[in-house]
C-alpha positions in Angstrom: -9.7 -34.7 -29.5 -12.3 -36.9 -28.9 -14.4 -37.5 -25.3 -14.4 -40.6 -24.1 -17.3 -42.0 -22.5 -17.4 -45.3 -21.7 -14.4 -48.4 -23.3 -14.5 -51.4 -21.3 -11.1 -52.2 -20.9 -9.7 -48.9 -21.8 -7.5 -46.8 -19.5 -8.5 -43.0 -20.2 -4.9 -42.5 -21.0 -3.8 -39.8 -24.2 -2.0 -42.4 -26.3 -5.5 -44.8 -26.6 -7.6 -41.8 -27.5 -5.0 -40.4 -29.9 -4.3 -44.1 -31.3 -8.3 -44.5 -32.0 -8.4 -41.3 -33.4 -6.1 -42.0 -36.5 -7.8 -45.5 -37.0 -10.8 -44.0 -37.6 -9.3 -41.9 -39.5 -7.6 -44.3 -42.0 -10.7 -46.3 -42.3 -12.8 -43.9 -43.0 -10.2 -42.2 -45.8 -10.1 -46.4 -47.2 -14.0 -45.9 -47.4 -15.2 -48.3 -44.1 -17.5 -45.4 -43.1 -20.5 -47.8 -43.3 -18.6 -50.1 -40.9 -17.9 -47.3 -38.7 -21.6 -46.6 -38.7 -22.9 -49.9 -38.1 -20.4 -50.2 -35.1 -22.2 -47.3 -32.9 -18.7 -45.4 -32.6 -21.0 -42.2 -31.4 -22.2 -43.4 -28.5 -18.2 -43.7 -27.4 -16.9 -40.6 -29.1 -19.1 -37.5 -28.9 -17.7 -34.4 -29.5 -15.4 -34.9 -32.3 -17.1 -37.7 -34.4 -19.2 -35.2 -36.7 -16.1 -33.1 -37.7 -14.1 -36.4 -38.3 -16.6 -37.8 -40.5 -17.2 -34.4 -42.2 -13.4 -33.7 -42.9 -13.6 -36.8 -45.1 -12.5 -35.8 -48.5 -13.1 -37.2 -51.8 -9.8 -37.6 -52.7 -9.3 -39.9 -49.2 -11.8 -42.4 -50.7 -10.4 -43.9 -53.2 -13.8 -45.6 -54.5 -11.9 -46.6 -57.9 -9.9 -49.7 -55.9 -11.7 -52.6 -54.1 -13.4 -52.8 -50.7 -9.9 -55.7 -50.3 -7.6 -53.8 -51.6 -8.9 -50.4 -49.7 -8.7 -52.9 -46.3 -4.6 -54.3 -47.3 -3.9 -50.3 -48.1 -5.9 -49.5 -44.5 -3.9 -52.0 -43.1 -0.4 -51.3 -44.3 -0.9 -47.5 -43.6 -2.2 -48.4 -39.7 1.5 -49.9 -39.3 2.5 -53.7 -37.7 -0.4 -54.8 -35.5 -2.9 -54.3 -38.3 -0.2 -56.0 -40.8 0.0 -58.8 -38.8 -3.8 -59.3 -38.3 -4.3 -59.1 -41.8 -1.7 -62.4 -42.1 -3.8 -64.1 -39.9 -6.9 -63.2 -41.4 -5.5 -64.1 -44.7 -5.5 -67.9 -43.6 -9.0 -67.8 -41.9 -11.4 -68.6 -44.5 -14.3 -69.1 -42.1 -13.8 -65.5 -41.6 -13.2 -63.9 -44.6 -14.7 -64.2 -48.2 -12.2 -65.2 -50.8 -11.5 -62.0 -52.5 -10.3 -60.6 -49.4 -8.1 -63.8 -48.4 -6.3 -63.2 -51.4 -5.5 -59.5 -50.8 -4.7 -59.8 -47.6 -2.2 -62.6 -48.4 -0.4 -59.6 -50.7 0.7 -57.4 -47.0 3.6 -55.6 -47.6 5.8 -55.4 -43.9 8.5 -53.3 -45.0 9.1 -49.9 -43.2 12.2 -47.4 -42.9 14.8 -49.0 -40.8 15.3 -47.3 -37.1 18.4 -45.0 -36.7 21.7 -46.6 -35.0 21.2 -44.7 -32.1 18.2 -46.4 -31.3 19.5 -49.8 -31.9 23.0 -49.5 -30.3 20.4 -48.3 -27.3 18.8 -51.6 -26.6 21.8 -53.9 -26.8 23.3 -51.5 -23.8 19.4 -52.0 -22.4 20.1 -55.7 -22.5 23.7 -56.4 -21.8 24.7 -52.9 -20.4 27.1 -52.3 -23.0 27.0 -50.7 -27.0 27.0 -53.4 -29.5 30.3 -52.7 -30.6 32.3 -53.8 -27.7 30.4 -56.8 -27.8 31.2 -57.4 -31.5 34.4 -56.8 -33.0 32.4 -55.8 -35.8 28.8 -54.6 -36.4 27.5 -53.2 -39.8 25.5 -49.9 -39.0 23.5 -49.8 -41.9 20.4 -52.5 -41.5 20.3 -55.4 -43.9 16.1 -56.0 -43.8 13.9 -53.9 -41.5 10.3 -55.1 -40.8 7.8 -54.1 -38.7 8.8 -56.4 -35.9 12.5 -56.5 -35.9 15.3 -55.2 -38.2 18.4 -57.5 -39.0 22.4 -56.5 -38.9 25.1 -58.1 -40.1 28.1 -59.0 -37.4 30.8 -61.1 -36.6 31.7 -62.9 -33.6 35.8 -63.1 -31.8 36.0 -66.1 -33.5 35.5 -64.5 -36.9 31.9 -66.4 -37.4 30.1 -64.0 -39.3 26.2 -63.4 -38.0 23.1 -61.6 -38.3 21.5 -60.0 -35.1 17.5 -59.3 -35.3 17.0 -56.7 -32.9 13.2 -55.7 -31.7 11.9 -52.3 -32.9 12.2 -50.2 -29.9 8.5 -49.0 -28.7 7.1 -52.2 -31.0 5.5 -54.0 -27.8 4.2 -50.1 -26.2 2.5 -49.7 -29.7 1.2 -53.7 -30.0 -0.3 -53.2 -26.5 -2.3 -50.2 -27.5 -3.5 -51.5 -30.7 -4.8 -54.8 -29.1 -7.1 -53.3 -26.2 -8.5 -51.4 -29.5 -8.8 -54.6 -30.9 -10.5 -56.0 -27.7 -13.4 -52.8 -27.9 -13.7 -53.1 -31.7 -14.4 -57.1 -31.2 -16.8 -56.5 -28.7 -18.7 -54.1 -30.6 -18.5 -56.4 -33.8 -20.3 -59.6 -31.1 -23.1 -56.5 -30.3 -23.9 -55.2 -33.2 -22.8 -57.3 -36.4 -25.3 -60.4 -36.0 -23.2 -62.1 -38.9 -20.0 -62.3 -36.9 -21.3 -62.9 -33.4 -21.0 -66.8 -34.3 -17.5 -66.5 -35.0 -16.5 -64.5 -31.6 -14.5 -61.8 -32.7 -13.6 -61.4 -28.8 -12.0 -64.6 -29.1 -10.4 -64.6 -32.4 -8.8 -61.2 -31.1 -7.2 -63.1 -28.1 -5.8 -65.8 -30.2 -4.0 -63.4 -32.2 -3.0 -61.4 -29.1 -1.5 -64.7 -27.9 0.8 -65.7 -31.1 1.6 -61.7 -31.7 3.0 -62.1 -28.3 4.8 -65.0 -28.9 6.3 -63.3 -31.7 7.6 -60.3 -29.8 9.4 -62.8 -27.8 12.8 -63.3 -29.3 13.6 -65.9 -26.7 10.8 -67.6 -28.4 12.0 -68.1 -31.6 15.5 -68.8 -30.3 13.4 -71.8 -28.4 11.7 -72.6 -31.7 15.3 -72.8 -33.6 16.9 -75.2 -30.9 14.3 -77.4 -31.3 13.9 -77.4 -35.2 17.5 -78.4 -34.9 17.0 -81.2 -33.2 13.9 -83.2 -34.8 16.3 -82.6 -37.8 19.6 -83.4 -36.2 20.7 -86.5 -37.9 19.1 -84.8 -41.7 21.7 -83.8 -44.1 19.2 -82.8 -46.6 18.4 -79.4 -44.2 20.8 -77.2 -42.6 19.2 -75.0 -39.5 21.1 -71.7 -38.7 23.2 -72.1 -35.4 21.9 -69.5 -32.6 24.0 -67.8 -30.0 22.0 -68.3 -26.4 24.7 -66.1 -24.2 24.2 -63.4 -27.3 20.5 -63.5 -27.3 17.5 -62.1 -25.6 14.0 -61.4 -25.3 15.0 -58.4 -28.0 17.7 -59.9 -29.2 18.1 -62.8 -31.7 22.2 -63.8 -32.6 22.0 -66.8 -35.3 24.6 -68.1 -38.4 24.5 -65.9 -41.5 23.6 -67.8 -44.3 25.0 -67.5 -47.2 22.8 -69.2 -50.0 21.0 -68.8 -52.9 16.8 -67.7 -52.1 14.6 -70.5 -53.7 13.0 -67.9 -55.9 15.9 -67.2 -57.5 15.5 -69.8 -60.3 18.1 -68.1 -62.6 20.9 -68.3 -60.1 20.1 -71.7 -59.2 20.6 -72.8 -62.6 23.6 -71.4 -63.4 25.3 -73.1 -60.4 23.7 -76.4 -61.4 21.4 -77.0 -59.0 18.7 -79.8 -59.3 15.9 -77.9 -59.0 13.9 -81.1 -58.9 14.9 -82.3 -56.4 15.5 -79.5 -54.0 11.3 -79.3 -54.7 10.9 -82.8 -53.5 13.2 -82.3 -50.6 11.9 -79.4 -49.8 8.4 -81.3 -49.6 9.2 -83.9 -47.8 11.0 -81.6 -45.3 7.6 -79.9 -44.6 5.6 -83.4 -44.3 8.3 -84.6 -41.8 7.8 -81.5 -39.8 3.5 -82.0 -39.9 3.2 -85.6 -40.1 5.7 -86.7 -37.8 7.2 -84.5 -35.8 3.9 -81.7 -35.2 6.2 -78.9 -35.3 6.2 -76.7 -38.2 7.4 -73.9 -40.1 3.9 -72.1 -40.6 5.4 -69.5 -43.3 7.6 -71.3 -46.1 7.2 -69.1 -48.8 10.5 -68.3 -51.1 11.5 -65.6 -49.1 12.4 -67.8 -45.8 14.1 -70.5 -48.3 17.9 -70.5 -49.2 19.2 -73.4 -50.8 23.1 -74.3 -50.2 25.7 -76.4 -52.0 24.4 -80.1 -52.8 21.5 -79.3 -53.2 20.8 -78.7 -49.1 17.7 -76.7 -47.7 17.6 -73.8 -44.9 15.0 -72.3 -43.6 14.9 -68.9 -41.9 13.0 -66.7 -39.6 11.5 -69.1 -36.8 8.6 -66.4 -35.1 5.5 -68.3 -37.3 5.8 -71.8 -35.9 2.6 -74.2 -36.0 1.8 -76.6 -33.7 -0.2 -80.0 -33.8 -1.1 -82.5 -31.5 -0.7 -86.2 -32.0 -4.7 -86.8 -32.1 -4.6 -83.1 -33.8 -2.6 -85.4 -36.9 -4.7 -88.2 -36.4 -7.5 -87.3 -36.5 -6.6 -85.0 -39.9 -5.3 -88.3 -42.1 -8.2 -90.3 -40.7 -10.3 -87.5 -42.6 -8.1 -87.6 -46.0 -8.5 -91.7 -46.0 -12.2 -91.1 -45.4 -12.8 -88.9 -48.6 -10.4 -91.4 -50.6 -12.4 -94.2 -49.3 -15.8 -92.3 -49.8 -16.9 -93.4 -46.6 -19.8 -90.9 -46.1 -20.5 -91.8 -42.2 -16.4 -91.6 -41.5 -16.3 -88.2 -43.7 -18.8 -86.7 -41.6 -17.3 -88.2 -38.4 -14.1 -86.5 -39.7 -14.8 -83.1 -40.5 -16.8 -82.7 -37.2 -13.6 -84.2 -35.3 -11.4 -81.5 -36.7 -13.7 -78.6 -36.6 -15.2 -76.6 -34.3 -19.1 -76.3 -34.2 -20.8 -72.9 -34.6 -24.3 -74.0 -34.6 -26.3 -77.4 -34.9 -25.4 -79.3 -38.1 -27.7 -80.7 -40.6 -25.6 -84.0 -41.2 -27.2 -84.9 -44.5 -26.6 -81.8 -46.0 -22.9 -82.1 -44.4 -22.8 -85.8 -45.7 -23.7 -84.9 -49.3 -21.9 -81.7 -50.1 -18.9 -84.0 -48.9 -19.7 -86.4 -51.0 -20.1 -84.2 -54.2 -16.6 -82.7 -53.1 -15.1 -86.0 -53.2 -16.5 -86.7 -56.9 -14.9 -83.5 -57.9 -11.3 -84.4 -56.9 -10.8 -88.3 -56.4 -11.3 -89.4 -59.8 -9.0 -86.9 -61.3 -4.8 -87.8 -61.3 -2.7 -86.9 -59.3 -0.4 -84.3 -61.4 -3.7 -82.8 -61.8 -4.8 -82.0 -58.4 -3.8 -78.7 -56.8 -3.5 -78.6 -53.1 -4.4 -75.1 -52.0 -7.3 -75.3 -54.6 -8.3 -78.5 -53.1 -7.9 -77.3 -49.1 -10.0 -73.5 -50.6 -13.0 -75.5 -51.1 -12.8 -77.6 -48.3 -12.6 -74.5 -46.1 -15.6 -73.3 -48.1 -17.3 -76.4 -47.5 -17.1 -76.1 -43.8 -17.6 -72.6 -43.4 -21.1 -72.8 -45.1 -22.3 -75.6 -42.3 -21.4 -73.0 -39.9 -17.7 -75.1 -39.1 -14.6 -73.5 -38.4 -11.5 -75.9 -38.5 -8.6 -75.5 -35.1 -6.5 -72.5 -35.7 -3.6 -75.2 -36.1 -5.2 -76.8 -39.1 -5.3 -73.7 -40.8 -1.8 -72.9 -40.3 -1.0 -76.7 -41.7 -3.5 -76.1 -44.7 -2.0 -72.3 -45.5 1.8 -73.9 -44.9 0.9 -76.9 -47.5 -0.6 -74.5 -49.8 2.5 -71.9 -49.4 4.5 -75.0 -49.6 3.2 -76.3 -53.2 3.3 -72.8 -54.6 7.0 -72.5 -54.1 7.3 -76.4 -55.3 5.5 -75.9 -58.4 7.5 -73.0 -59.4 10.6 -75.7 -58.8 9.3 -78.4 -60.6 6.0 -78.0 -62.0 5.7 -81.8 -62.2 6.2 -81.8 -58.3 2.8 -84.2 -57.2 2.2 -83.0 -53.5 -0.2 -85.4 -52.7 2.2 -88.6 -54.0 5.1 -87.2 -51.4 2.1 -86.8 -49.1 0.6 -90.2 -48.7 3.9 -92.2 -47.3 3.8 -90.3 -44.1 -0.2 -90.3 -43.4 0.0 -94.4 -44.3 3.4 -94.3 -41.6 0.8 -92.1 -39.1 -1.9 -94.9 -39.6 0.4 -97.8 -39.5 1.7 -96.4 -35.7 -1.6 -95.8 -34.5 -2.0 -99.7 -35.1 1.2 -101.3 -33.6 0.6 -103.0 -30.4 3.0 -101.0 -28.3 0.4 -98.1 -29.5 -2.5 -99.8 -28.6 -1.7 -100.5 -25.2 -1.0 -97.4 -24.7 -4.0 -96.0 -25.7 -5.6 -99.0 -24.0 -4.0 -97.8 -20.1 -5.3 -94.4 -21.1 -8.3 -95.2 -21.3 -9.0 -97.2 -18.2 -6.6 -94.4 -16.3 -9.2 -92.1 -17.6 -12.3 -93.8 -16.7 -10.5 -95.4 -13.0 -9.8 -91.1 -12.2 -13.8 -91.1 -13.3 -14.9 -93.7 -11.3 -12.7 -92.0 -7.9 -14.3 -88.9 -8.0 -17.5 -89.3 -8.8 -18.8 -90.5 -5.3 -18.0 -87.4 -4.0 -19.0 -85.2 -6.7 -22.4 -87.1 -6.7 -22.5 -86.5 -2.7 -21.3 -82.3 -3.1 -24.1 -81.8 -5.4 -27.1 -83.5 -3.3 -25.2 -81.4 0.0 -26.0 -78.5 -2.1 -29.3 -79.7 -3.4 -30.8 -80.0 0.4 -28.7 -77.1 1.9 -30.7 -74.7 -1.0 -26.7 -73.6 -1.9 -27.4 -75.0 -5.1 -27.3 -72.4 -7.9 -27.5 -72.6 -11.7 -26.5 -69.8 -13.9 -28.3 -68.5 -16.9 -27.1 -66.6 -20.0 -29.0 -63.7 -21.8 -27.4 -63.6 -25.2 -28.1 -60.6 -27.5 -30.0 -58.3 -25.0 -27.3 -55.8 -25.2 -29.0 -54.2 -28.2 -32.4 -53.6 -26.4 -31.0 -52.6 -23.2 -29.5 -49.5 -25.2 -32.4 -49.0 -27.4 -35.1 -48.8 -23.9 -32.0 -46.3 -22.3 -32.2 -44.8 -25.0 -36.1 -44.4 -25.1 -36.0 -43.6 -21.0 -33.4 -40.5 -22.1 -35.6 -39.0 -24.3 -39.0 -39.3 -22.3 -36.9 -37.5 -19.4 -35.4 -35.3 -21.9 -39.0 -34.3 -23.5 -40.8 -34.0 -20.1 -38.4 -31.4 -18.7 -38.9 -29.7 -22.6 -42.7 -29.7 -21.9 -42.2 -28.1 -18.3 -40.3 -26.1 -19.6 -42.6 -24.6 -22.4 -45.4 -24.7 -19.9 -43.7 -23.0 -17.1 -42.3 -20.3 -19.7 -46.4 -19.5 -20.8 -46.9 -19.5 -17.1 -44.5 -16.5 -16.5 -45.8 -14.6 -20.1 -49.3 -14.8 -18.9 -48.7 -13.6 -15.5 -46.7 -10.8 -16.7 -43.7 -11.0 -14.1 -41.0 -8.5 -15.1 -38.4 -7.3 -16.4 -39.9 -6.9 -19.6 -39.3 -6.6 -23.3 -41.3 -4.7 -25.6 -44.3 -5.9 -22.9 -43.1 -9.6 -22.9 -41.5 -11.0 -19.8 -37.7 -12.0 -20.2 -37.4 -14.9 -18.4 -40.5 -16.2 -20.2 -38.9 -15.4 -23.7 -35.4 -17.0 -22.7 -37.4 -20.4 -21.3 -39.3 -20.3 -25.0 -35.7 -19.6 -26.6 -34.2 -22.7 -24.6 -36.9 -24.9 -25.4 -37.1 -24.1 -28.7 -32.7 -24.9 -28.9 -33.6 -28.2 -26.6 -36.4 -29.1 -29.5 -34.1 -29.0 -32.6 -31.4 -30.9 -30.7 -33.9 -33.6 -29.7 -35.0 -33.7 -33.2 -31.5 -33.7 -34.8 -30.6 -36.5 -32.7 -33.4 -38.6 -33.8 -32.5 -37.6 -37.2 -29.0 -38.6 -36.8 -29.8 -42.3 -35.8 -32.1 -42.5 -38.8 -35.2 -43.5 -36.1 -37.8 -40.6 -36.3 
């Protein structure tokens, strides 16, 4: 077992250092030794490092597959924390090249379902009683089982027949552990891997933290169903599963079963003469209604969270990926589409720094006229022929190389229209996203311009600036008080000095470490020259064990230079 020397937030508990241990493990059997190396790991693990890098075997790397593919097989084997960080990485283009986006998009969260035992355990944890005598009945034997949750099939006193998603017992214990890994791993990443430091791993670590949370949280989702139904109360073209509040918990989720046909199931839906057509364009406009209009979204459409039902209805399922935008948020993303259609190169530039987040200064030419060669790529071209997740790739790439990144909600928009018009195209592969598209941004722009809007945005504005103009006297007055009273203070921030401050401790150990080597050589001679006894064939002892010691304190010092390649 490894000794643990210093981890920031880290408790010095068994389960963190036994937890660490098999990541390392797995990444370096995937081959991510170089990442390992580059990350300093040694200075927090000491004693078993060496042997853990040296029990690597061939067969663990398996150099024939892909540096992606080896990181979705890490992934997958390192269980649901890394499964679901992989889901978010696969929609963060600013992070992650391409190749990997794709193959992290391919994560496989299927695992063994958990006994009955263990089930029937947290519904007497939560209501004090076995499942069964709160069902009539209650089907044993798991339906789906992911890493999260698992799903039964029940049915109520009234006969209303149900599924129950029940939390993985030990899920949260295991989540917990994984992300104050997560948190040291980050921090290493913003110290020593001068590429990422822009991006803030630390931060993108908390933002996953937060919506892993949120997923955990079956009351969550139950909240997220209740108010999916009701933006689409008055819809008939969407039916949302009814949910059981006095069933349900913070591990426990009690909604409708439904019984429909998967949207992938093309086959099926043919044969029971569905219009496949127009579920697609249903579908679609379901999705824009949830963005454009009501700013609460299904973040994860894809075919598997689709059933279709008789006349040609819509359901979705599975309500823990929800995304989230804000009315400027929608705004401000359809004044940048009407921008690139316009080619207005001042307003496209305006745009893309509204909805993005600045990682550095940017050149705005350069911004201005890679936009502008985007826009000559796309606008001229009809509109069967444009692909929306082609289109929104290389407008992520486009921002990520001026050092951009867009709001995390954006990207959930961009991967849940790009999810969206994969399962539409395989529908109807005439389906034209950006026609259904166009109605509601033109709607967005048209209510941002009715009066009733504009005086609203008009009291806002002077509410804004009247709070302004309150406060400021006395702000203006605390900060001369503390001007003339010397209480004044400003704060300064040393980026990137982390590096040299270990490099001159570094440097300080050894000069202490090689003087008390040199004493010790020269108080050894000392002691052969005078002769002191005992002696050994004529040579004092203790002057031949200080020469043995110094010569063992020598090769150490050297091998640790060695080691960090710095002679």
């Amino acid at each position: 077992m490894f000794s643990l020397r210093k981890l920031g937030r880290f408790g010095r508990t068994y389960r963190h250092l036994h937890r660490y241990n098999r990541i390392l493990q797995v990444l370096l059997k995937y081959g991510f030794n170089d990442l390992i190396n580059r990350l300093h790991i040694d200075q927090y693990f000491e004693s078993g490092w060496q042997r853990l890098k040296g029990n690597r075997s061939e067969e663990q790397g398996p150099e024939r597959l892909s540096r992606p593919e080896r990181l979705r097989l890490a992934f997958e084997e390192l269980g649901p924390t890394f499964i679901k960080l992989g889901q978010l990485l696969s929609s963060r283009p600013d992070l992650m090249p391409p190749a990997y986006l794709e193959e992290l998009a391919h994560l496989q969260d299927r695992v063994p379902p958990v006994p009955w035992e263990e089930i029937d355990a947290v519904f007497q944890r939560e209501f004090g009683a076995p499942a069964e005598t709160i069902f009539p009945y209650f089907e044993h034997e798991a339906m789906a089982a992911a890493s999260i949750g698992q799903v039964h099939r029940a049915r109520l006193e009234s006969g209303q027949e149900v599924v129950i998603k029940v939390r993985r017992p030990g899920i949260a214990q295991l989540v917990t552990v994984d992300l104050e890994i997560f948190s040291h791993i980050a921090s290493l990443m913003e110290q020593y891997l001068e590429e990422l430091r822009d991006h803030s791993p630390t931060a993108v670590v908390d933002e996953f933290a937060a919506s892993l949370s949120r997923e955990l949280d079956f009351s969550i989702e139950l909240t997220n169903i209740q108010r999916f139904a009701l933006q689409f109360k008055d819809n008939r073209n969407i039916h949302v599963p009814a949910v059981y509040p006095e069933l349900c918990s913070s591990r426990i989720l009690v909604m409708e079963q439904i019984n429909g046909i998967k949207a992938s199931d093309l086959q099926l839906l043919r044969a029971n003469d569905y219009d496949l057509t127009l579920i697609a364009e249903r579908g679609a406009n379901l999705v824009m209604e949830q963005i454009f209009q009501h700013g609460f979204f299904h973040a994860d459409p894809h075919p598997g969270n689709l059933f279709i039902l008789p006349n040609n209805i819509i359901c979705f399922i599975d309500f823990g990926q929800m995304g989230r935008l804000s009315r400027q948020d929608k705004e401000d993303f359809t004044a940048l589409v009407q921008s690139l259609v316009k080619k207005n190169e001042q307003e496209m530039v305006s745009g893309v720094l509204r909805t993005t987040i600045q990682l550095q200064e940017v050149n705005r030419e350069r911004l201005e006229r890679d936009l502008v060669l985007f826009t000559d790529r796309y606008l001229y071209q009809p509109l069967d022929k444009l692909e929306a997740a082609k289109i929104f790739q290389d407008l992520l790439s486009l921002v990520t190389r001026h050092r951009l990144s867009f709001k995390p909600s954006l990207y959930l928009m961009m991967k849940a229209l790009s999810t969206l018009e994969g399962v539409g195209m395989m529908l109807d592969p005439k389906l034209k996203l950006f026609s259904l598209a166009k109605p509601f941004m033109r709607q967005l722009q048209q209510e941002r311009m009715r009066p009733k809007r504009l005086l609203e945005d008009a009291a806002d504005f002077g509410n804004n600036y009247l709070q302004l103009l309150r406060v400021l006297p006395d702000e203006v007055q605390n900060f001369f008080r503390q001007l003339l009273s010397g209480h004044l203070r400003i704060g300064f921030e040393h980026r990137g000095i982390e590096p040299l401050q270990l490099t001159l401790e570094r440097i300080s150990n050894r000069i202490a470490y090689a003087i008390v080597l040199a004493a010790l050589i020269v108080g050894s001679s000392l002691i052969v020259l005078s002769g002191i006894p005992p002696r050994w064939h004529n040579v004092p002892v203790i002057g031949l064990f200080g020469f043995v010691l110094a010569a063992c304190m020598g090769f150490a010092l050297l091998i640790s230079i060695i080691r960090h390649s710095k002679m």
